[in-house]
N, C-alpha and C positions, 0 to 999 in steps of 0.2 A: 015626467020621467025624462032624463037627461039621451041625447041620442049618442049615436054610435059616433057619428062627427065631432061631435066636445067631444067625448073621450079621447080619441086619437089625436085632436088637435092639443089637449093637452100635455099628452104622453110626448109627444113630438116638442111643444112648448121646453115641458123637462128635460129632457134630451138633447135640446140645444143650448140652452142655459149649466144643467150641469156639468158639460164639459167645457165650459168655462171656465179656467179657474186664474184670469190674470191676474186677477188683483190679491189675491190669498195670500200671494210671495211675498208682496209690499206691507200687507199686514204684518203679516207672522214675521219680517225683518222689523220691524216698527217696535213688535212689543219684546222681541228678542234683545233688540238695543234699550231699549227702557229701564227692561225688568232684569237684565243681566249684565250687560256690559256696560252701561253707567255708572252701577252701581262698583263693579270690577275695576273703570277707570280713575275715580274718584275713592275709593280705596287704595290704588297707586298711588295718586296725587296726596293723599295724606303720609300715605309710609314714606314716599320721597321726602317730602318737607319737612319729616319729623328726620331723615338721617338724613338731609346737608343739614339740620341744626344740631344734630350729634357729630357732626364733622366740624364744624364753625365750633362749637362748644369745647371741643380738643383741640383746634388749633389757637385759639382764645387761649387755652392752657399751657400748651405747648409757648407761646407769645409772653404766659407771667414766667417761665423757667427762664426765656431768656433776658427780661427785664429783671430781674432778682440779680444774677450772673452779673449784670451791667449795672446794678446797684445794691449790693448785703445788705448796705447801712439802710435800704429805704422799700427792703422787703416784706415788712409787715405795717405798712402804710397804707391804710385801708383809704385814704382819701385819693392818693397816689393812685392807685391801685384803683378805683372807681374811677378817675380821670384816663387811666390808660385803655381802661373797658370801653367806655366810652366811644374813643376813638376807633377803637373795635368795631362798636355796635352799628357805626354810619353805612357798613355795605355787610352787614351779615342777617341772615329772614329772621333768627328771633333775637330778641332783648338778652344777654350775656348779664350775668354781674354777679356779684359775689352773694353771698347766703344773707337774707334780710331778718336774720336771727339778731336782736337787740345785742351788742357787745362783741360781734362777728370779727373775729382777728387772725389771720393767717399764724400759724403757731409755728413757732422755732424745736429747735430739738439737737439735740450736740450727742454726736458720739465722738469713742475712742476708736481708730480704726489702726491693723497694724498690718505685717503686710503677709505673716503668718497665719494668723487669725480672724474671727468675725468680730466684726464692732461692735462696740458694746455700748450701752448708753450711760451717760456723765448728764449733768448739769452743766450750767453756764458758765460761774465761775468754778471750779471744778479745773485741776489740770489731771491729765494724761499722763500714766507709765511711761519709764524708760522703753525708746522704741517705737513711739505708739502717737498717731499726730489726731490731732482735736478738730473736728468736721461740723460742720452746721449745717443742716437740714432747713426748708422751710416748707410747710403742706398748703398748700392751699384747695380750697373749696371753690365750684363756678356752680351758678345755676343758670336754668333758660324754659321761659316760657315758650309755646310752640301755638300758635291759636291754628289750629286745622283748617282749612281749606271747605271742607265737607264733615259735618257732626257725620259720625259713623256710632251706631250705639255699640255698646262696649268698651269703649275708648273713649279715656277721658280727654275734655277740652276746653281749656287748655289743657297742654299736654305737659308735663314738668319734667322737665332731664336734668342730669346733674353730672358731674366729676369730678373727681378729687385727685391731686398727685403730690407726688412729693420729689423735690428736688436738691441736690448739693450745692451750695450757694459759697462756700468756704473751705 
């Protein structure tokens, strides 16, 4: 039979250890950082990298309107047009370029515009009513791969963005 001394030495034992609790903060911040805001930061870090490449991606666009504008004649030059991305691509986070769809061609398109009315669309050889002056369009298509940072599940990775605009070139 255990005496009355272990007991209270016990009891006493537990009573100076349980009101211990230094170390408990350092845990609980430990698994706190792990289990949630790791996971929260690297979830930033992919949303960020996926919108400066929807930013780069529109400026990339933004950059064919004005090359079109400084050349009609050489607007739907898909080689052209690959070599200007190109230069693009040296300082931008994902790979820019035009749609790798077999036979990929930036597409022309002519209206009649007047200053009355809404434009209407014509063909190429095609002229325009009295009034009425003959405009050419060009659309083009970018895409961009994104490779993530952090696989997050539910989001695919790569990531595919895309944009498409259309510009007055004439």
């Amino acid at each position: 039979m255990r005496s009355m001394k272990d007991f209270s030495q016990r009891r006493m034992h537990r009573a100076i250890f349980a009101a211990d609790t230094r170390g408990s903060i350092s845990v609980e911040l430990a698994l706190v950082s792990f289990f949630i805001l790791f996971p929260l930061l690297a979830g930033g870090w992919d949303f960020l990298n996926a919108l400066s490449s929807q930013s780069e991606l529109n400026a990339a666009l933004q950059s064919l309107y004005y090359y079109a504008w400084n050349d009609p004649t050489d607007a739907q030059n898909t080689t052209a047009l690959a070599n200007f991305l190109a230069i693009n691509n040296k300082s931008a986070v994902a790979t820019i370029s035009l749609p790798s769809t077999p036979g990929y061609k930036p597409t022309l398109s002519y209206m009649c515009s007047s200053t009355t009315g809404t434009p209407t669309p014509t063909t190429q050889g095609a002229s325009c009513g009295t009034g009425e002056v003959k405009q050419t369009y060009v659309t083009y298509q970018l895409v961009a791969t994104v490779n993530l940072p952090v696989p997050i599940p539910g989001i695919a990775n790569p990531l595919q963005l895309g944009a498409t605009g259309m510009v007055q070139i004439q």
